[in-house]
Every structure is written in structure tokens, then in C-alpha cells.
C-alpha positions as CSV (number, residue, x, y, z in Angstrom):
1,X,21.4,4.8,12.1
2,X,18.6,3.1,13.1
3,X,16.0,1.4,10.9
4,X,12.3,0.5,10.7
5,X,10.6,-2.0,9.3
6,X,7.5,-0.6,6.5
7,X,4.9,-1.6,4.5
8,X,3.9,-0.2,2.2
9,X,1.0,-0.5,-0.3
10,X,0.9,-0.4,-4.3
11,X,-2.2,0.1,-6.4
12,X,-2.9,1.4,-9.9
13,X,-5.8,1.5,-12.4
14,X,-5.0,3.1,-15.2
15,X,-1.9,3.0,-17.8
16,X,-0.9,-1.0,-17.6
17,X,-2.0,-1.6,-13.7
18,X,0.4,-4.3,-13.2
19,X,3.3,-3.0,-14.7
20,X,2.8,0.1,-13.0
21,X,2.9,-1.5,-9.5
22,X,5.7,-4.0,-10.8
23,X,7.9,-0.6,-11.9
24,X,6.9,1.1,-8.3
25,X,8.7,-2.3,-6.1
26,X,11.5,-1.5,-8.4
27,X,11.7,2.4,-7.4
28,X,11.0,1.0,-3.6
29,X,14.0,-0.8,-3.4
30,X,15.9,1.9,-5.2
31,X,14.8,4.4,-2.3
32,X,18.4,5.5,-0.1
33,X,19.0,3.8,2.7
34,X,16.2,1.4,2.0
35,X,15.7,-2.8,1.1
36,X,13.1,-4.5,-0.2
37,X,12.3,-7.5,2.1
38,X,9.3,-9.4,0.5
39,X,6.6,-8.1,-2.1
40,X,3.1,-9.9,-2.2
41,X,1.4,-11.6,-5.2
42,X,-0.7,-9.0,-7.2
43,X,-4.3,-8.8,-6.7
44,X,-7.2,-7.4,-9.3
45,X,-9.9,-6.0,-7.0
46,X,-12.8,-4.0,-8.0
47,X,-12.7,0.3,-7.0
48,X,-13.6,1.4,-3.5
49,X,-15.8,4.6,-2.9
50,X,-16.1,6.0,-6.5
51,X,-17.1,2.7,-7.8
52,X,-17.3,3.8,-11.8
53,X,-13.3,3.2,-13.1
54,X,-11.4,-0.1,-13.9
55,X,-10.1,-2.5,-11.5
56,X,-7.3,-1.7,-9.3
57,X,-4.0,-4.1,-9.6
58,X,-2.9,-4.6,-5.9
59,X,0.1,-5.4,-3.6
60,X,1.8,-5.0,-0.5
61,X,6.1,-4.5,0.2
62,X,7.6,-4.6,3.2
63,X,10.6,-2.8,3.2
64,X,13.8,-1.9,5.7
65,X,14.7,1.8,5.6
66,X,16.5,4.3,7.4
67,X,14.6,7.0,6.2
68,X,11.9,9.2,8.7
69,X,7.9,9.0,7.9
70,X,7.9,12.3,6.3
71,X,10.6,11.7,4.1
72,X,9.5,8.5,3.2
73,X,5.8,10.4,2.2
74,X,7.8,12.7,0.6
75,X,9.5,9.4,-1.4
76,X,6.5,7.5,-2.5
77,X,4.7,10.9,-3.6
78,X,7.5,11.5,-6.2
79,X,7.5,7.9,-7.2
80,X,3.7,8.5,-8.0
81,X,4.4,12.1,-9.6
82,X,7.1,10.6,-12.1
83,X,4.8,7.3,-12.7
84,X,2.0,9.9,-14.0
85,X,-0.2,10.2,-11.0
86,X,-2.9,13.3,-11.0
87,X,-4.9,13.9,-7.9
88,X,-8.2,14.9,-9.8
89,X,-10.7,13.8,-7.1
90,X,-10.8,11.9,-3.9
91,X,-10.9,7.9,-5.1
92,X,-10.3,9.1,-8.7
93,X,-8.7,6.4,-10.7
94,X,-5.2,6.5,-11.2
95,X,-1.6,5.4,-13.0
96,X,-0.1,4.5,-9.0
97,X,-1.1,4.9,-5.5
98,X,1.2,4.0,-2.7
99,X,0.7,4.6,0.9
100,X,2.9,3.9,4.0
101,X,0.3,1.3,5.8
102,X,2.7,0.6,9.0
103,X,6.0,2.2,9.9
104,X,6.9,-0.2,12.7
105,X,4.7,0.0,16.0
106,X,4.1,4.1,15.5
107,X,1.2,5.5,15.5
108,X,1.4,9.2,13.8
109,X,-1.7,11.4,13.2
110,X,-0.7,14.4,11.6
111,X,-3.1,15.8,8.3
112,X,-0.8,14.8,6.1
113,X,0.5,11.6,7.2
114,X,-2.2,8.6,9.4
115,X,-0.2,5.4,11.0
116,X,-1.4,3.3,10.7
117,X,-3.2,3.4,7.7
118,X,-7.0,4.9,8.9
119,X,-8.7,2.4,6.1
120,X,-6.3,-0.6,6.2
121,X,-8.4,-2.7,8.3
122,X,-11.6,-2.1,6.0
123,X,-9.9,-3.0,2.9
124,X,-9.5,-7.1,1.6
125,X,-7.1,-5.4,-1.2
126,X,-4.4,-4.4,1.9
127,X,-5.4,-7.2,3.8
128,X,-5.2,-10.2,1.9
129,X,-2.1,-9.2,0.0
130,X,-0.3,-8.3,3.6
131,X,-1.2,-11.1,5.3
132,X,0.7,-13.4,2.3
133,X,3.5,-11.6,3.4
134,X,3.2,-10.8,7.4
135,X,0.6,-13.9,8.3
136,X,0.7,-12.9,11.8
137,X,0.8,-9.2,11.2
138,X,-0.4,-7.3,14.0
139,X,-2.0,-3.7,13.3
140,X,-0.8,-1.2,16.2
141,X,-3.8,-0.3,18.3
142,X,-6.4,-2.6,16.8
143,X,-5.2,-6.0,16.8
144,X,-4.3,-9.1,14.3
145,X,-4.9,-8.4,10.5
146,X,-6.3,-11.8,10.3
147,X,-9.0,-11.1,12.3
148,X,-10.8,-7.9,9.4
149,X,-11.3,-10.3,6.8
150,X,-14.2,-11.3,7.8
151,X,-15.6,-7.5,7.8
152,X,-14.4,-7.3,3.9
153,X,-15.9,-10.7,2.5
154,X,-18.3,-8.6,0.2
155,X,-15.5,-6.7,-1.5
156,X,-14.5,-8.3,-5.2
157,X,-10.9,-9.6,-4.8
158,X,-8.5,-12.5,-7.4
159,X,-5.1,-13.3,-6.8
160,X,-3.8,-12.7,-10.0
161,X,-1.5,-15.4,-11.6
């Protein structure tokens, strides 16, 4: 059974930020078929689009699985569902947000399921947090992560302690 190499990103806002995304690693590396291989630092980073909610607490896995892209969707939605997760509004705040950033070098574009991830390269809370982990992660189709920062310096970002 073949295996592919994921990342996969964590946020949350509401209901104990950090311990939400801490709990979601946990349900990651319990997935079948599936290791955790290396979690970044969390980051605190201020919302995105609907600006008026609490910080987000941020981070990045990269994980081993034998599982398929749809069945790995499938995965992380339930992890959300059982961590409390309402989908009230596009951008609403909420208890845990994880979406499948890169699923080795695929690109997919299907309406329920973008790899890689359409906003990943806009975003310093994916970016920074991937690049502690993958520092000379390349994104399928537009080129090294390192090279985005630059587009995201006005977005509020701290690597937490």
C-alpha cells in the first residue's frame, strides 16, 4: 500500500485555541494507516476575511498515511465535527479548522477538495509555521514557500512560546 506524504493545517479560535489544535495532532496521528512525522510551533495570528472574532491559534503537521484525499477530507471533517466545529458562515470563527494543504506533488481540483491549498501561499499563518517544519518546501505548481512571505509581511503573526 502505497503512502503519501501530507500536510496538513490546524487552526482554532474559539473554546481553548491551543488545546484544541494540541487535541486535533493527537486525533491526526490516531488516523488508520497514518504517522505523525513533525508538528510545528503554534502561532497566534489575527482573523483573515471576517476580521471581527478572536485570534486564531495556528500550526502545521506533516503526516505519512495510506489513506486517499477524499478519505482523508472525510477524516479531518469528523475530527472538526466531534471537536465542536459549526459551519455558520464563510471565515466564521470557530472551535478547529483543519485543511489538507499538500498531499504530495498532486494537484486535485474538485469543489469539494483544492490541492494544493488555493490560499496557502497568501497566508503567513500556513506559511511560517510550514516552513519551521519543511524549510525548503516547495508548493506544486507555484514554487518555494519561502519565496510568499514577503507578499504576507502585513498580516499579524507571534510564535507562541
Amino acid at each position: 500500500m502505497s503512502r503519501a506524504q501530507v500536510v496538513v493545517a490546524l487552526g482554532a479560535n474559539l473554546a481553548d485555541p491551543a488545546a484544541q489544535v494540541l487535541h486535533a495532532v493527537d486525533q491526526l496521528a490516531a488516523l488508520p494507516d497514518t504517522q505523525l512525522l513533525k508538528v510545528s510551533p503554534l502561532y497566534r495570528s489575527a482573523a483573515v476575511g471576517y476580521v471581527d472574532q478572536p485570534d486564531f491559534v495556528n500550526a502545521v503537521a506533516l503526516i505519512e498515511t495510506a489513506m486517499q484525499p477524499d478519505a482523508l477530507l472525510v477524516a479531518l471533517q469528523a475530527i472538526e465535527q466531534a471537536c465542536g466545529r459549526e459551519r455558520t458562515f464563510r471565515n466564521a470563527p470557530r472551535t478547529l479548522d483543519l485543511d489538507i494543504l499538500l498531499y504530495d506533488d498532486l494537484h486535485i481540483v474538485k469543489p469539494s477538495l483544492t490541492i494544493p491549498h488555493p490560499r496557502m501561499s497568501e497566508r503567513a499563518f500556513v506559511l511560517l509555521p510550514l516552513l519551521d517544519i519543511l524549510p525548503e518546501c516547495i508548493i506544486p505548481g507555484l514554487g518555494p514557500a519561502q519565496a510568499f512571505l514577503s507578499g504576507c509581511a502585513d498580516q499579524v503573526i507571534e510564535r507562541l512560546k
